[in-house]
C-alpha positions in Angstrom: 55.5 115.0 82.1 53.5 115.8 85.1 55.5 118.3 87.4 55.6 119.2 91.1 53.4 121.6 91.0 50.8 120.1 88.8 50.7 117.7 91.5 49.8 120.2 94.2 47.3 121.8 92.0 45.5 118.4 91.4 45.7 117.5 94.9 44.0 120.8 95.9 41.3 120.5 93.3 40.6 117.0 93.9 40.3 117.8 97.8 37.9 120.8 96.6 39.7 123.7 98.7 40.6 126.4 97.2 43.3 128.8 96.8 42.6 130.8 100.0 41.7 128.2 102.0 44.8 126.0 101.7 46.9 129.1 102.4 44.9 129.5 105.6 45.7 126.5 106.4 49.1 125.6 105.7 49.7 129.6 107.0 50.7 130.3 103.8 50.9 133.9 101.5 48.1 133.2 99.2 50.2 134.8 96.5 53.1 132.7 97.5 50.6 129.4 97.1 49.9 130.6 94.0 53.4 131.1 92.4 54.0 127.2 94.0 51.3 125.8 92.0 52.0 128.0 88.8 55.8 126.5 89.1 57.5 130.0 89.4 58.6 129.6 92.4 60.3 126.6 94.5 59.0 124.6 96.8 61.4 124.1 99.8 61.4 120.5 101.6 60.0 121.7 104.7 56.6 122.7 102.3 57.1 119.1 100.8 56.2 117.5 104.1 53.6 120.0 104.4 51.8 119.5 101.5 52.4 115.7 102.0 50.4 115.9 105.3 48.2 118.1 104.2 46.8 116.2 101.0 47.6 112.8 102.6 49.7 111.8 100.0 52.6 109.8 100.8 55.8 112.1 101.5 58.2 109.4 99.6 56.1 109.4 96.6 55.7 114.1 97.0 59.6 114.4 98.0 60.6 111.8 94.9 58.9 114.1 92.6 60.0 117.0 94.2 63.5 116.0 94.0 63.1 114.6 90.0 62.1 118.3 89.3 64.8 119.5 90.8 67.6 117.8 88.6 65.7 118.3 85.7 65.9 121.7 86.2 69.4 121.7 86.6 70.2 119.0 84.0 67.9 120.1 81.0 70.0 122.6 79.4 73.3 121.1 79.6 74.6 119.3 76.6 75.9 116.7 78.7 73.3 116.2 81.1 72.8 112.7 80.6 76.2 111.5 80.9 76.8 113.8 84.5 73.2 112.0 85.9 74.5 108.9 85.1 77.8 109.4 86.9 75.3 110.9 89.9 73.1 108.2 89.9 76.1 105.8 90.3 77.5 107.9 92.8 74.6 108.3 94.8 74.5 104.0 95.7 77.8 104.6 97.6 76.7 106.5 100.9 76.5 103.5 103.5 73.3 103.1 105.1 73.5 101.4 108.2 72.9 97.6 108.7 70.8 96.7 111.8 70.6 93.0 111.8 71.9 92.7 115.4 71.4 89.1 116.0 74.2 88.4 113.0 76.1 91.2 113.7 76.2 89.7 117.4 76.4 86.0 116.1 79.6 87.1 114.0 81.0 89.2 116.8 80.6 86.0 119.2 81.9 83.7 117.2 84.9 86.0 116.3 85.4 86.2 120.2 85.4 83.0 120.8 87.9 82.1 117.6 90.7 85.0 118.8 90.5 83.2 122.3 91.8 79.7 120.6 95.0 82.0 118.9 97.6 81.4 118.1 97.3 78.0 116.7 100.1 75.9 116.1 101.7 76.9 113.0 101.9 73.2 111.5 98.1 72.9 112.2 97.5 76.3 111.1 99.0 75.7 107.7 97.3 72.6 107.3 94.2 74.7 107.9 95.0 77.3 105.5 95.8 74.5 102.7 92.7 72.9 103.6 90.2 76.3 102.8 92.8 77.0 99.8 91.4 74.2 97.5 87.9 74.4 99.3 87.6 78.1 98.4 89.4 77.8 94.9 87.2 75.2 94.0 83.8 76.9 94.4 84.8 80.4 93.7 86.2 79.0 90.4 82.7 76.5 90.0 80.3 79.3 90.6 81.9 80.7 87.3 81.5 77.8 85.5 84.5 76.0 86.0 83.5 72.1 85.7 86.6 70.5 87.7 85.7 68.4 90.6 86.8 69.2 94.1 88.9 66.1 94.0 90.5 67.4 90.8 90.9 70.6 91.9 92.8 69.3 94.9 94.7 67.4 92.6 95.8 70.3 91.0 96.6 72.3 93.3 98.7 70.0 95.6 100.1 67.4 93.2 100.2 69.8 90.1 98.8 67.2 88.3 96.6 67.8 84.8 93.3 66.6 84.8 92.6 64.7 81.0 89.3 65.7 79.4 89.3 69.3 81.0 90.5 72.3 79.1 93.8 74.5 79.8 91.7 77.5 80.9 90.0 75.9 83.5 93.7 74.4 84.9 94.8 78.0 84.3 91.7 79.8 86.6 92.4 76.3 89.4 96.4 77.2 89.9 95.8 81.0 89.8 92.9 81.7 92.2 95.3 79.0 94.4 98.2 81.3 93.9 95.9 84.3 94.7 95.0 83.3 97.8 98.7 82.9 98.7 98.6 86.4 97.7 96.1 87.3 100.2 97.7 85.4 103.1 101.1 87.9 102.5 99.0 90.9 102.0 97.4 89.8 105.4 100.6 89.2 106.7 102.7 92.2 105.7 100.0 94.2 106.7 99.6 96.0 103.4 96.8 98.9 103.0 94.0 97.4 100.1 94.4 100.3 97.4 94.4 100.0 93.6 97.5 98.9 93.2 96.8 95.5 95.3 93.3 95.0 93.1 94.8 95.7 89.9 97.9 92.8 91.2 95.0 90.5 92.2 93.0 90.5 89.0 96.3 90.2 86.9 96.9 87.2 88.7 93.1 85.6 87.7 93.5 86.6 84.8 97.2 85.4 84.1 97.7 82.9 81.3 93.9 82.8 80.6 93.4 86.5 79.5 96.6 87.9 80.0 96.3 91.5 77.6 92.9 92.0 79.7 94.6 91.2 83.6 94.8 94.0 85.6 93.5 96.8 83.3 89.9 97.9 83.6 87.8 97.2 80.3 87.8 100.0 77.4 84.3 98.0 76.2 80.5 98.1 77.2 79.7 94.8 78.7 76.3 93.1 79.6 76.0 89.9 82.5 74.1 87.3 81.4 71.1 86.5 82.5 71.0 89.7 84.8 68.8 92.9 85.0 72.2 94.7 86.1 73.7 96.8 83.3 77.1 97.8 84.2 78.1 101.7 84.1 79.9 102.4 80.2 83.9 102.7 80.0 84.5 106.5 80.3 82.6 105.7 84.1 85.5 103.4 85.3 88.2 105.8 86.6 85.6 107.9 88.5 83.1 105.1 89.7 87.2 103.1 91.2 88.0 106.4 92.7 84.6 106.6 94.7 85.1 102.9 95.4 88.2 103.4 97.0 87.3 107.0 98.7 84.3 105.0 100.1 86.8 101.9 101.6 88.9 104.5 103.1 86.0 106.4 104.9 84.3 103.3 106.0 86.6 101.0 106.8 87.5 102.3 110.3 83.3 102.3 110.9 81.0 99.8 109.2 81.6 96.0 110.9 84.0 94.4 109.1 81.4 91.8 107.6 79.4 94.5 106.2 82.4 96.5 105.0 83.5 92.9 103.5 80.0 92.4 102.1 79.9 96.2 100.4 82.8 96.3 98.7 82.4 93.0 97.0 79.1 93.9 96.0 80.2 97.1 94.9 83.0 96.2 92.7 80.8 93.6 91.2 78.2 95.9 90.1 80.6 98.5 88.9 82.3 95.5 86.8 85.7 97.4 85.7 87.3 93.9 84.0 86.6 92.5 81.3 86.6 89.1 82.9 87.3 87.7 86.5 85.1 90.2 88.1 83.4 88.0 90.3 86.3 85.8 91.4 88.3 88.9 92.2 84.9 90.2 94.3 85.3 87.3 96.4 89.0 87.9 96.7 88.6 91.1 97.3 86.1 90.2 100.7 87.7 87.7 102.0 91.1 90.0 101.8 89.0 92.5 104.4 87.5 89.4 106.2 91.2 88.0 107.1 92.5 91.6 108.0 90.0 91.7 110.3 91.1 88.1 111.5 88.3 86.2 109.9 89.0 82.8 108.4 88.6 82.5 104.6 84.7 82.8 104.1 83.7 80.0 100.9 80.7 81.1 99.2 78.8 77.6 98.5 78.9 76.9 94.9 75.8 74.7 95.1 72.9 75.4 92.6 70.4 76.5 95.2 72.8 78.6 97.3 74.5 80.1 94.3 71.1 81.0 92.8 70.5 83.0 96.1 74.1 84.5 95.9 72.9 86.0 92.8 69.6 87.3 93.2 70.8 89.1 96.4 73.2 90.4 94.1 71.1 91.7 91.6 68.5 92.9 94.3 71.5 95.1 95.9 72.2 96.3 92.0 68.5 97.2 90.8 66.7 97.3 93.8 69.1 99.8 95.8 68.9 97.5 98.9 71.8 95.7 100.1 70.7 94.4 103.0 69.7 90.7 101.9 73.3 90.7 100.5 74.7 91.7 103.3 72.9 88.9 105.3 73.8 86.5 103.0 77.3 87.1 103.1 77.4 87.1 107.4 75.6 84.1 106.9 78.0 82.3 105.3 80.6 83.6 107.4 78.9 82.9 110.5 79.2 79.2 108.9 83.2 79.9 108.6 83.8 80.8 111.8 82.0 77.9 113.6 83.8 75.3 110.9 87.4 77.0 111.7 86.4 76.7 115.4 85.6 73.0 115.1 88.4 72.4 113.2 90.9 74.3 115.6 90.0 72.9 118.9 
């Protein structure tokens, strides 16, 4: 394993300088220069940029190395070092880097604008409304996880309580609870009530009621994989610590990030943490369009169509493997941008 300071040494030799004549350069002790390179002694960040200038190498390929010594040296005699990096490393995706697509942020703030200057709405009109984006949202949230009803059955279901022949008791199960969960959402919005773990675990149990019902509402004890994704989701003893940091991270941020992006990030956060068993996604999507409508947003539908949901998910698994959220985050406003104008149209 090439270190830190085998790097600088190569770098020196294959610029032919030597010893002195880097450390007259850089202003350097010679004897200082020549503890760096032998690895006794620590190169400090401000000497990373130095070097990185000073060999022309590319300071986010010197400071990466720089840093990888610098937890291995921490990390390599402890028994458990593994285990703690892995908690780090899934730590480390939660600070918030800001989002500067200002023509959506300003697109979604317009739109919002406008919206709040067409409230209140009737209340007959607005329940029709709300009834209306019920069995829309239920019916792609639920599709996009494989669920084969139709939206015309799903309607059916939902308003007439009617059982569909030729489709199974699971998939009426996940039609009338994600229905009943957005119910939920509406009193959560109404009442006001702070998003904690208390309202997650009560939204999950609900998916999950009558299809899984020993798994609703518990975080998973099991290693899981996704199919067909690069993603691996963190191992079981993670859970407790990785929900903690989620929450910490919705408290700190929800008073500062847009509420789009805040929407966007803690979907995509609880998605790629994966705590459940089962229902992980369709409680995601709850979970954002909960923040949305606090914010007075209308119920955002993720498009459950094959060429949009193949996009959902590859922004999704670029956010997870990739470390860039950005193209999620777009992809959410997008199709919340699409909301508001629909609710517009639809309220005027």
């Amino acid at each position: 394993m090439v270190g830190f300071n085998q790097i600088l040494k190569e770098a020196r030799r294959k610029n032919q300088k030597s010893l002195k004549e880097v450390a007259q350069d850089l202003h350097i002790d010679y004897s200082l220069l020549s503890r760096l390179e032998n690895g006794s002694r620590k190169v400090s960040k401000l000497q990373v940029q130095q070097f990185a200038n000073y060999y022309n190498i590319p300071y986010k390929e010197l400071v990466i190395q720089w840093l990888s010594d610098k937890i291995y040296f921490e990390l390599k005699d402890e028994d458990y070092g593994i285990d703690a990096l892995q908690i780090a490393e899934s730590r480390l995706t939660y600070h918030a880097k800001t989002f500067n697509n200002q023509s959506l942020i300003q697109k979604a703030n317009t739109l919002k604008a406008k919206l709040d200057q067409l409230r209140p709405l009737e209340a007959d009109h607005l329940q029709k409304l709300m009834e209306y984006y019920k069995v829309e949202y239920t019916f792609d949230s639920n599709r996009i996880e494989g669920n084969t009803l139709s939206l015309k059955e799903t309607a059916l279901i939902i308003e007439k309580g009617m059982t569909i022949r030729g489709k199974s008791v699971r998939e009426h199960f996940e039609t009338i609870n994600h229905a009943e969960a957005v119910d939920l959402l509406n009193d959560f919005v109404k009442n006001k009530s702070a998003f904690n773990e208390r309202l997650l675990l009560q939204i999950h149990a609900l998916v999950l009621r009558g299809v899984d019902k020993s798994n609703g509402g518990i975080y998973r004890s099991v290693n899981v994989r996704i199919s067909g994704s690069r993603h691996t989701p963190p191992q079981p003893f993670m859970l407790n610590k990785l929900m903690e940091d989620y929450f910490i991270f919705y408290q700190e941020q929800k008073d500062k990030l847009h509420p789009v992006v805040m929407a966007a990030q803690m979907h995509e956060r609880l998605v790629t943490i994966h705590p459940f068993i089962d229902g992980n996604g369709r409680t995601a999507r709850l979970v954002m369009n909960l923040i949305l409508m606090q914010a007075g947003y209308p119920i955002t539908t993720i498009s459950s169509e094959q060429e949009n949901r193949l996009k959902y998910y590859d922004t999704l698994e670029y956010a997870q493997t990739e470390a860039d959220k950005n193209p999620f985050i777009e992809f959410i406003f997008q199709h919340t941008i699409h909301a508001l104008k629909e609710f517009i149209a639809f309220s005027q």
